[in-house]
N, C-alpha and C positions, 0 to 999 in steps of 0.2 A: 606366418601365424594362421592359414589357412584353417579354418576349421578347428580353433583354439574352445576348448571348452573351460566355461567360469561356473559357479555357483550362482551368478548373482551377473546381470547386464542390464545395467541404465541407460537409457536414452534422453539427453539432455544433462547440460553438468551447469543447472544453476541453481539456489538457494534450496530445490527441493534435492535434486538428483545429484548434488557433490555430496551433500550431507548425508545419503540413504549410501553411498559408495564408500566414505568412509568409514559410517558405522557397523554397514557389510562387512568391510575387510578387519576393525576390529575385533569381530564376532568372529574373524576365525575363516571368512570365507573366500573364495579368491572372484573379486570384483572386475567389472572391463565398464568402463563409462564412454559412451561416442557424444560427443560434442560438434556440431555443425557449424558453431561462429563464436562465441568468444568462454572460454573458463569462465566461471561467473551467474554464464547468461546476464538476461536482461536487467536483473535487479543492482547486482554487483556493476554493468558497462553499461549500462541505458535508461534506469530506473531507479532505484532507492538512494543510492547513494551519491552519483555524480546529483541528483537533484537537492539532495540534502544539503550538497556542498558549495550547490547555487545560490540557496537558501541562505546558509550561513552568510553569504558575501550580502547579500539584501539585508538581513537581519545588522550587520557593520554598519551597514550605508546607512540606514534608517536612524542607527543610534547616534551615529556619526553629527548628524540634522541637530540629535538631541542636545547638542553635548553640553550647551549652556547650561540647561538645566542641572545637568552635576557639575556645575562648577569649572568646567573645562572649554580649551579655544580649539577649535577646528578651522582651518583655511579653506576658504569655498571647499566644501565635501564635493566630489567627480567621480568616475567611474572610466574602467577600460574596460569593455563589452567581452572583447575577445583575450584577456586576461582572468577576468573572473571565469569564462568558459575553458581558457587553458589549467586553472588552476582544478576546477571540477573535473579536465579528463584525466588529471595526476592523481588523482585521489584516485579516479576508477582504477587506472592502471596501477597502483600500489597494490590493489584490494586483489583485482585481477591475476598479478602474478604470487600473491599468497595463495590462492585456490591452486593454479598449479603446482605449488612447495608442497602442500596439504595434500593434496593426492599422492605425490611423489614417495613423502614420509609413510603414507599409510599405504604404499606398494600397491596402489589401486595403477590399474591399466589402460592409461586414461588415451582416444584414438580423436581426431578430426577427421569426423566426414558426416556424410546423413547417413541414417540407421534407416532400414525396411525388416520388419517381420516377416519371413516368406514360409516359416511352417511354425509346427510345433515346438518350441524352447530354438528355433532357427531366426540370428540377425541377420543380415548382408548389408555391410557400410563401403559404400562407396566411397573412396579418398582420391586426393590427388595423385596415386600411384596404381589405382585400379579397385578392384570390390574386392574384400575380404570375408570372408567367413566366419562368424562367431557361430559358437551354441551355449545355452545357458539356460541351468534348471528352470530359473526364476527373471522374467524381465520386467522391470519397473519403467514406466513410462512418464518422464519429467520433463515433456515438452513446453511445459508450458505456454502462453499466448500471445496474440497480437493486437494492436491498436483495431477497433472494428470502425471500416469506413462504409461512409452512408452514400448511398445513390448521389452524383451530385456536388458532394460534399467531400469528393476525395482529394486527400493532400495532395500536391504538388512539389514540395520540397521551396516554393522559391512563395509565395502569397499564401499557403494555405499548409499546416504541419499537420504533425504527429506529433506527441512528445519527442519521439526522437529529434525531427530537425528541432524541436522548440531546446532542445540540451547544446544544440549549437547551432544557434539560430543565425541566417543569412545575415539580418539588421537589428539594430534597435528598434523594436515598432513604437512610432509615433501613437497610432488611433488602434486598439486590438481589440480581438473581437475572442472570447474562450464561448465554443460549444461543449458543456457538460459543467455540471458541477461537482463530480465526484471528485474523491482528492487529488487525481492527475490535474485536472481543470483548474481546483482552485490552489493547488500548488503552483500553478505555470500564472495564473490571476496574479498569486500575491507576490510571487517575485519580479513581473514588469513592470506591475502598477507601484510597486516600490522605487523601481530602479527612472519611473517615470512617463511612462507610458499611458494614457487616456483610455481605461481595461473597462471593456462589457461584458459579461458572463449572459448566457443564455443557455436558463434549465429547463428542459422541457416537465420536468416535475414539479407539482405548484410548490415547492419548495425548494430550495439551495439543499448540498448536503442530504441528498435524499434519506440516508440511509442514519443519519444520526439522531439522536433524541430530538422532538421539534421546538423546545424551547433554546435547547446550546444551539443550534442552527440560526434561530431566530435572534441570539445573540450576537454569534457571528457575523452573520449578514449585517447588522448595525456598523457594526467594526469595520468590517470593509468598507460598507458607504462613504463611514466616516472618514475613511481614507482616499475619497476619491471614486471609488470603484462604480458600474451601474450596473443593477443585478436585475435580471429580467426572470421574472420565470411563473411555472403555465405558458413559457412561449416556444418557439420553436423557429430554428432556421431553415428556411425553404425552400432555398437557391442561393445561389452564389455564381453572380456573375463578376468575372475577372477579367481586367483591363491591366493598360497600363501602369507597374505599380501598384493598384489597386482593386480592392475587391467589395463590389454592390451586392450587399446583404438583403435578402427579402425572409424579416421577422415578423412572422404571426403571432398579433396576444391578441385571448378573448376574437379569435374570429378577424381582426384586422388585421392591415400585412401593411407593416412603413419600409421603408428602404433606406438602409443606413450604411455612408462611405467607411469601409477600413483599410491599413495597409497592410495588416498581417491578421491572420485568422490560425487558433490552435483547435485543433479537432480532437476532444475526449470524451467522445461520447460510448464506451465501454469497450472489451474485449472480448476476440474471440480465441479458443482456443487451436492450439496446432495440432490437429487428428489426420491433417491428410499426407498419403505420400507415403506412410507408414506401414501398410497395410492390415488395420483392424478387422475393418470389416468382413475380409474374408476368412479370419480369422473369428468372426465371431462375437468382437469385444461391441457391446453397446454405445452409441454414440448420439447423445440427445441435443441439439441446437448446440452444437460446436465443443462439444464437453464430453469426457469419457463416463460413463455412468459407475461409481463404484458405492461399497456398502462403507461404515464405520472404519473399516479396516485396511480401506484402499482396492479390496478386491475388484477386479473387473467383472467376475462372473466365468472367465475365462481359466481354465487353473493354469497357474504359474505366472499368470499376468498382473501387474498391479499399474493402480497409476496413482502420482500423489502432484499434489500444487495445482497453480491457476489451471491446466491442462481438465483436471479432475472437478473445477467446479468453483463455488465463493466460500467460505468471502476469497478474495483476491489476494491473500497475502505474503508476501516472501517467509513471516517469521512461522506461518502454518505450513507452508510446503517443505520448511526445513524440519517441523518436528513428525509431519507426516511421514518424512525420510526415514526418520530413526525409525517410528513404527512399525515401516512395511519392510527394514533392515531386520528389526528384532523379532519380525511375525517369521520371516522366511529362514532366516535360523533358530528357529524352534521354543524361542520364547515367547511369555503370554502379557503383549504390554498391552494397555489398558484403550480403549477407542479413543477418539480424536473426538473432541469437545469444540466444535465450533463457535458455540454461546461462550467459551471462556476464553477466545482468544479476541485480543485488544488490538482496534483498530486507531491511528495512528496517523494524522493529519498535518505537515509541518509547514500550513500557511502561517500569515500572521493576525492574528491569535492561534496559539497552534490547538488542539480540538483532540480528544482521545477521550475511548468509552470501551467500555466491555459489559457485555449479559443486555439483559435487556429496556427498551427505553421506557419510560413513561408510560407511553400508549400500547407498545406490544408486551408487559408489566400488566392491566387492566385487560387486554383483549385475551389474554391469557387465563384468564380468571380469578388473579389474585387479587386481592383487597390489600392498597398497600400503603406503607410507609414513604413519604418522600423528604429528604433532609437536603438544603442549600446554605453554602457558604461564599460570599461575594470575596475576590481576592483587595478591594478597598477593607475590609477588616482583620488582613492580615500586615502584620511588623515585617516581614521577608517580601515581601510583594512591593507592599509601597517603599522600602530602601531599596529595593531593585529598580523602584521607579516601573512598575508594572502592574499598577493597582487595576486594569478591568480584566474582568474575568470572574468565572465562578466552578463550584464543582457541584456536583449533584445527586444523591444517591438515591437508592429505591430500594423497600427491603417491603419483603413479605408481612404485614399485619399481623398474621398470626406467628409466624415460626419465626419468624426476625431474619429470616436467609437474605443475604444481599443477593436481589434480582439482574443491579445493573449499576453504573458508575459513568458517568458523562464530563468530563471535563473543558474549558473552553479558558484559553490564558497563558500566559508564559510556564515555559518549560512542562507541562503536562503531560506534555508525552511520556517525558519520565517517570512523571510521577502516576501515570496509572496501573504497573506494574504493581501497587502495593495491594489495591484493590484485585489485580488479577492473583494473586500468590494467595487472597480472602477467600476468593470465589473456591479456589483449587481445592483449599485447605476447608471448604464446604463452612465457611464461618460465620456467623450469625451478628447481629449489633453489640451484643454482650462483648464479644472479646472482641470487635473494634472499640468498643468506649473503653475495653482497659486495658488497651495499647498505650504504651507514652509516647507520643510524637514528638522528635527534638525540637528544639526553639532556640532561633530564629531560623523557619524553614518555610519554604510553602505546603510542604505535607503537614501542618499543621492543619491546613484550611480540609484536608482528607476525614481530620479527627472531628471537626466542627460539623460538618456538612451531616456526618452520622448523628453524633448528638444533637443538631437539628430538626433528624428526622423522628424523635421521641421528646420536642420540646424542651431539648436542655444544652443547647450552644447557649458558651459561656460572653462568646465575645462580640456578638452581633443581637 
């Protein structure tokens, strides 16, 4: 294959880079994808989904506890650690060797090894049988990133994780200690502290959930409590000295520093992107605090270079690196798709209460300079919620005073994840309160509480 020339060469074949490879090869073009460790990537074998699947077993366990309450007998409820972990790494490998079939069918070129840019439209991927040669009009760069470790504070694998070890963790931690609150943090929080584990979060942002509206957060964080959880934050961890077993936390809040024993410590305090090794820079592509710089369109500034996913910038997300795919797939075969909409892509939180929002909060709503509408719907006034037995929770919307535009949509409560897609498909379709209040929302549903929460925000929820 020496010196094979494509249309179109991906680097990285996860959630952003399979999806830009096979809508390449759709379009007509003949695609080559190098993958350095798993089909998938991170999202598909190490992040979205093996953790979702964690989840779900916590989410059993929990209800399990409940079961009186609906009428039903459970036998002391238990757990097998490394059962529910075996069952999460089947789900990845299900998913995993679908992205193989899916390349296959769309006669994309798919290679294992590391990929280097060494000229102009020139790869060189080195595999287990030696370096090959590609060339390719157009190369898309879908490295995407890795856990960022702090001075200090670096994992170990055996006292102190990553997400990664936390997806197949050594132990059950008795006493845990989460650095970060964003959703890696308090997804890894709520599935120990379910499973039983004595869980401390520590955010160095005077808030939990930094980035979500501050009332759903300020929600959430109740919830948690209430389940046990201790949520620090304005604090910061300092050091981390490790002994036997164990590991001596020094947390600063407000200027004081306690020291508290744990036996396991997860480390999510943000990522950095994979730029190195590659060769950009000699090539020119810009590269800002671990991130490729590109415009709306994924350009690097480089012609023929793109780069799309975590690799290229925030938000973080698997379901945005996959439609950036398509983007920088239909830019380079000659079609004129529309830019990439960051404010309209829905972030997605599957602790418990699980937490989903799109556009903007409350406070970045007003610092933006609209004058605005806000409508809330408690999930205690909804008929779907409380028969689900899942009455806390609420949804929240935000529309522009004048023009009625929905600014933004916060959710906090059972299954919401789901249900913020109805608000994101609002946002797209550029819709205003008028034609959310004369939607009909089926009943008995929780997207009824979606319909409430808008009539809310004009003084005319029927049910609260």
């Amino acid at each position: 294959m020496a010196g094979k020339a494509f249309d179109m060469i991906v680097i990285g074949a996860g959630p952003g880079g399979y999806v830009a490879a096979i809508r390449g090869a759709q379009l007509g073009m003949s695609v080559a994808i190098v993958e350095r460790e798993h089909m998938g990537g991170i999202c598909l074998n190490w992040g979205c989904i093996p953790t979702k699947a964690l989840l779900r077993s916590a989410e059993v366990f929990h209800l399990m506890h409940r079961a009186k309450e609906f009428g039903l007998s459970v036998e002391k409820p238990g757990f097998d650690l490394d059962a529910v972990v075996k069952r999460s790494r089947g789900v990845a490998k299900q998913l995993n060797s679908g992205v193989t079939h899916l390349l296959k069918k769309n006669k994309v070129t798919a290679m294992m090894g590391e990929a280097r840019l060494t000229g102009k439209g020139k790869v060189t991927v080195k595999t287990d049988k030696g370096e090959e040669e590609l060339t390719g009009k157009s190369i898309v760069l879908a490295t995407g990133a890795r856990a960022r470790e702090l001075p200090g504070l670096e994992a170990d694998g055996d006292l102190v994780w990553t997400y990664r070890h936390a997806l197949e963790p050594p132990r059950m931690p008795k006493k845990l200690l989460v650095i970060g609150s964003g959703a890696i943090g308090i997804e890894f929080a709520s599935f120990f502290n379910t499973l039983g584990a004595e869980t401390s979060v520590v955010e160095v942002m005077e808030r939990i959930l930094p980035v979500e509206d501050e009332e759903i957060a300020g929600f959430a964080k109740k919830q948690f409590e209430k389940q046990g959880m201790t949520i620090m934050e304005g604090a910061m961890v300092k050091q981390l000295d490790r002994g036997k077993g164990k590991v001596t936390a020094h947390i600063e809040t407000k200027g004081k520093v306690e020291k508290q024993e744990f036996d396991s410590v997860i480390s999510a305090v943000g990522i950095v992107g994979n730029v190195e090794g590659l060769g950009l820079e000699e090539l020119g592509v810009k590269i800002d605090r671990s991130h490729v710089v590109v415009d709306e369109y994924c350009r690097t500034g480089v012609e023929g270079i793109y780069a799309i996913g975590d690799v290229a910038g925030a938000p973080w997300l698997a379901h945005k690196a996959s439609h950036e795919g398509v983007t920088v797939a239909e830019l380079i075969a000659g079609r004129k798709p529309h830019p990439v909409r960051p404010e309209s892509i829905a972030g997605c939180t599957y602790c418990h209460p699980q937490i989903a929002s799109v556009g903007l909060t409350e406070a970045q709503a007003k610092e933006a300079g609209h004058e605005i509408k806000v409508g809330r719907f408690p999930f205690i006034g909804n008929g779907k919620a409380i028969a689900l037995g899942e009455s806390e929770g609420m949804v929240k919307t935000v529309f522009d005073a004048t023009t009625g535009e929905l600014l933004g949509a916060h959710m906090v409560g059972a299954e919401v994840t789901e249900l913020i897609q109805g608000y994101v498909v609002g946002r797209t379709l550029e819709t205003t309160e008028e034609e959310l209040m004369h939607t009909v929302f089926p009943h008995p549903t929780l997207s009824e509480m979606m319909h409430e929460s808008v009539l809310d925000a004009y003084d005319r929820a029927i049910h609260f």
